[in-house]
C-alpha positions in Angstrom: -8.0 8.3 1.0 -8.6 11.9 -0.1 -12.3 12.8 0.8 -13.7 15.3 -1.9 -16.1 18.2 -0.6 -18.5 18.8 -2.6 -20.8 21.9 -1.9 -23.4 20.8 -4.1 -23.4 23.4 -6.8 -19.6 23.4 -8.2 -17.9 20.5 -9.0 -14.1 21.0 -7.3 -10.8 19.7 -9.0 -8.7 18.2 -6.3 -5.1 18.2 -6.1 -2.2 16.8 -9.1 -2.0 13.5 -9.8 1.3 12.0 -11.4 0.5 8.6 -13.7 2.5 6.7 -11.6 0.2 7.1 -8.8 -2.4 5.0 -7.9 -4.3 7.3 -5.1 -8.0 6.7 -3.6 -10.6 9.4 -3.5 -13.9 9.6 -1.5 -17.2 11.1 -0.8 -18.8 11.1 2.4 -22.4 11.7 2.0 -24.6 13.4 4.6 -27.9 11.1 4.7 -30.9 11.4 6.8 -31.4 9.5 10.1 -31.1 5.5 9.3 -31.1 6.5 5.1 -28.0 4.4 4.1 -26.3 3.7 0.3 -27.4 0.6 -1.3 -25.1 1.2 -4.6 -22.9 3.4 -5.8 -21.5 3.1 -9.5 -18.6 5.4 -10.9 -18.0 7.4 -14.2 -14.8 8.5 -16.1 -15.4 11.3 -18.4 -19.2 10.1 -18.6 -17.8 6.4 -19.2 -18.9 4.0 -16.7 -16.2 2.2 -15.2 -16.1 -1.1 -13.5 -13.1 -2.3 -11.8 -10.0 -2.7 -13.7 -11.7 -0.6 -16.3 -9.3 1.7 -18.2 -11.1 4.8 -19.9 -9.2 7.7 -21.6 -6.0 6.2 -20.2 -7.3 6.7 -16.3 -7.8 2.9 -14.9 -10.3 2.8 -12.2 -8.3 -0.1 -9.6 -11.3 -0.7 -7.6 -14.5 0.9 -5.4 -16.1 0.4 -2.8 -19.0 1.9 -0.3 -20.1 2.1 3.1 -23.5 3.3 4.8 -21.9 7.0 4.3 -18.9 7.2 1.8 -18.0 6.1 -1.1 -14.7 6.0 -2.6 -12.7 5.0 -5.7 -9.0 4.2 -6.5 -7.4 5.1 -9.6 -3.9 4.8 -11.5 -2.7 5.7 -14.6 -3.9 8.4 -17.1 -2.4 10.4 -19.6 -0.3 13.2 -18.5 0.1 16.7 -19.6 2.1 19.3 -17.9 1.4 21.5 -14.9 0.3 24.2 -17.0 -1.5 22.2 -19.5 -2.7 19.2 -17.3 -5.0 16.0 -18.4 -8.0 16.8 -16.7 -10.5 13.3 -16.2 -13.9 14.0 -14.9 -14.7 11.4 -11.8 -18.2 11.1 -11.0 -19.7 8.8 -8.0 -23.7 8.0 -8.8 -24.6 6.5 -5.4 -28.5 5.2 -4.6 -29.9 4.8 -1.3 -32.3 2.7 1.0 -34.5 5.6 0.6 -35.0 5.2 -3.3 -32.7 8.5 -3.7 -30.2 8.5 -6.5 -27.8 11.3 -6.5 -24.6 12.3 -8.7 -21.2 14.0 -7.5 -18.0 14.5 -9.5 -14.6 15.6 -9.2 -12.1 16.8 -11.7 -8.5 15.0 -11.5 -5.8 16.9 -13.1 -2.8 14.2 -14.5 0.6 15.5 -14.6 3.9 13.9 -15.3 6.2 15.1 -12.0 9.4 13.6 -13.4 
C-alpha cells in the first residue's frame, strides 16, 4: 500500500497509475492519545463510492480502516497520456471516537503505459 502524506494544506498527486492496475493507497492519521477512527467513507471526484463502485471510469475494489489508517484500493480509470494524464480526485472522510470528522484527498493521475 502506498501511504499518502498529506501536510494538511495542499492536497499532493501521487505517482502514475496505468488502468490496468489495481494499486491500494492509504492515510495514516496522527490522533490524540486513545482517539481512534470509527468510520471512514471514500469519494471519487466528489462522488461517494462504496465498494465495487465505478465513478468516472475509476472503480473503487474495496476499503478498509484501522485505529490509525485508512486505505482504499482502486482499478481501472480512463487513461490519458503522460503529458495529458486522467487526473481523479480520491478523498478519505474518516470520523473518530472523539466526534472529529476530518477530510483528506489525493490526486491520481491515469495513464495508459503500453
Amino acid at each position: 500500500m502506498m501511504i499518502v502524506y498529506h501536510d494538511g494544506k495542499t492536497i499532493p498527486t501521487v505517482s502514475f497509475k496505468d488502468p490496468e492496475d489495481a494499486l491500494s493507497y492509504g492515510f495514516t492519521w496522527n490522533l490524540p492519545e486513545g482517539v481512534t477512527i470509527t468510520s471512514s467513507a471514500w469519494l471519487i471526484n466528489d462522488t461517494s463510492a462504496s465498494d465495487s463502485d465505478v465513478v468516472d471510469g475509476l472503480r473503487m475494489d474495496s476499503s478498509s480502516y484501522s485505529d490509525s489508517v485508512t486505505a482504499i484500493s482502486l482499478s481501472l480509470g480512463t487513461a490519458g497520456t503522460k503529458d495529458d494524464p486522467t487526473v481523479y480526485k480520491v478523498t478519505n472522510r474518516r470520523g473518530t471516537s472523539n466526534g472529529g470528522s476530518l477530510d483528506r484527498s489525493f490526486y491520481l493521475p491515469v495513464v495508459d503505459f503500453l
